[in-house]
C-alpha positions in Angstrom: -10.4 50.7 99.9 -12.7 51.1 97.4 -16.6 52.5 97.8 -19.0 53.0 95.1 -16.5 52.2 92.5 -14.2 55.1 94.2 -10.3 53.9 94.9 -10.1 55.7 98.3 -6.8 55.3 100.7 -8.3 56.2 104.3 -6.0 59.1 105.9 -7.0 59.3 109.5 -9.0 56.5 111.5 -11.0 58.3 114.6 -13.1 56.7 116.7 -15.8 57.8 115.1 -15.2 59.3 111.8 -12.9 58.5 109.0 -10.7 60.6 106.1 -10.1 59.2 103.1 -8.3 60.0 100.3 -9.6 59.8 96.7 -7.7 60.7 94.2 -9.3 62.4 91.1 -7.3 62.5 87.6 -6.4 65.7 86.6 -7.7 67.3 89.5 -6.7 67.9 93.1 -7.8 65.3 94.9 -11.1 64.9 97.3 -10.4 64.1 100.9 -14.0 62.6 102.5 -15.3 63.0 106.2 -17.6 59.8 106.4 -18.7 58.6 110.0 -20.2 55.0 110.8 -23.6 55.8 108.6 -22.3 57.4 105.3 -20.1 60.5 103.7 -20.7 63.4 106.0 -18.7 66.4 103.8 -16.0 66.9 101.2 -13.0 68.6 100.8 -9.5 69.6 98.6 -7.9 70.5 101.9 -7.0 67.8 104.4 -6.4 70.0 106.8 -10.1 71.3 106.7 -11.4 67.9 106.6 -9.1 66.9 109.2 -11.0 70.6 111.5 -14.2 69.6 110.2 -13.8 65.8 111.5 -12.5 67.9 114.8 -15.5 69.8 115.3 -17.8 66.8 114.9 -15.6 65.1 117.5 -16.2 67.9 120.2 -20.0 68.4 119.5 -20.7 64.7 119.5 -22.0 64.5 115.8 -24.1 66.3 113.8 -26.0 66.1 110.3 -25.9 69.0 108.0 -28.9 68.6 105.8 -31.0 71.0 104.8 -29.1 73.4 106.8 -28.0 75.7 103.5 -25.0 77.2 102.9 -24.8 79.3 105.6 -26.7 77.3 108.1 -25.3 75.7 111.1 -26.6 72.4 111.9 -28.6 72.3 115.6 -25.7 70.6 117.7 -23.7 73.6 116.5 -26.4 76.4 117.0 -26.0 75.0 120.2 -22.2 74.8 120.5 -20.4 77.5 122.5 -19.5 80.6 120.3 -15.7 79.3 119.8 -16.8 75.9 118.3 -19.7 78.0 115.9 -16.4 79.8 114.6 -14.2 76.6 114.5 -17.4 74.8 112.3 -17.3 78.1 110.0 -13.8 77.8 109.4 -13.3 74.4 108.1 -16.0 74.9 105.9 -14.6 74.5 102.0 -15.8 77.9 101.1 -15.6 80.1 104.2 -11.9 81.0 105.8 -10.3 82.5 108.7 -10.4 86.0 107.5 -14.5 85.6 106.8 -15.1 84.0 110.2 -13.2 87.4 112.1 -14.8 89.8 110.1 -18.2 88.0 110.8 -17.8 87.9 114.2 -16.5 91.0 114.6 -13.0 89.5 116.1 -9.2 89.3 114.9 -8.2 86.7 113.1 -5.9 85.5 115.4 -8.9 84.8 118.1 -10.1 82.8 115.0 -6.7 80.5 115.4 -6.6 80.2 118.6 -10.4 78.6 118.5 -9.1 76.5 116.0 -6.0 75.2 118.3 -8.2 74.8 121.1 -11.0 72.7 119.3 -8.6 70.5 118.1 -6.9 69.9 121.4 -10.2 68.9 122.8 -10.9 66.8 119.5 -7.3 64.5 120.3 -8.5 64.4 123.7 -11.6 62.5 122.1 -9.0 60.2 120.6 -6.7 57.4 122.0 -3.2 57.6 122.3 -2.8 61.2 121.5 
């Protein structure tokens, strides 16, 4: 698959996002959460675009612009505490240990969210 001149090898197929793979020379490569419309985030982890595509799943979508760094987009203002701490966590600069000590809980409450969300996220999907 290649978009915009990128050679990208899609990873995961949801229903109604997409990963993709695209490999960067020299570098680690970029894995891309893109829904129908265009590229919603970026990563180097896989595993946090695979949470991120997660979270989007549960919450029915959402659009980050112009919500800043540390910003949460409305759909996840709105979102139940555990999903606001799943959203924080599969951001490319925040991790586990941030999201506890911000919300004032053990890390391993942290997981457990994360386990949870993505339970209901492959309830969203078929055949899973």
């Amino acid at each position: 698959m290649t978009a915009g001149g990128e050679d990208l090898e899609i990873v995961e197929d949801r229903p109604h996002t997409t990963i993709t793979r695209e490999p960067v020379e020299g570098a680690e490569d970029r894995y891309h959460v893109e829904d129908a419309l265009d590229r919603l985030k970026t990563f180097r982890s896989p595993e946090k675009a695979r949470l991120y595509a997660d979270v989007y799943a549960v919450v029915g979508g959402f659009r980050e612009d112009k919500t800043g760094e540390r910003g949460a987009p409305p759909a996840i203002a709105a979102a139940r505490e555990d999903v606001q701490m799943v959203y924080f966590a599969a951001q490319p600069t925040m991790s586990v240990e941030w999201v506890a000590g911000q919300y004032g809980v053990p890390e391993d409450t942290v997981r457990v969210h994360i386990d949870l969300v993505r339970a209901r996220a492959a309830d969203h999907r078929p055949d899973e």
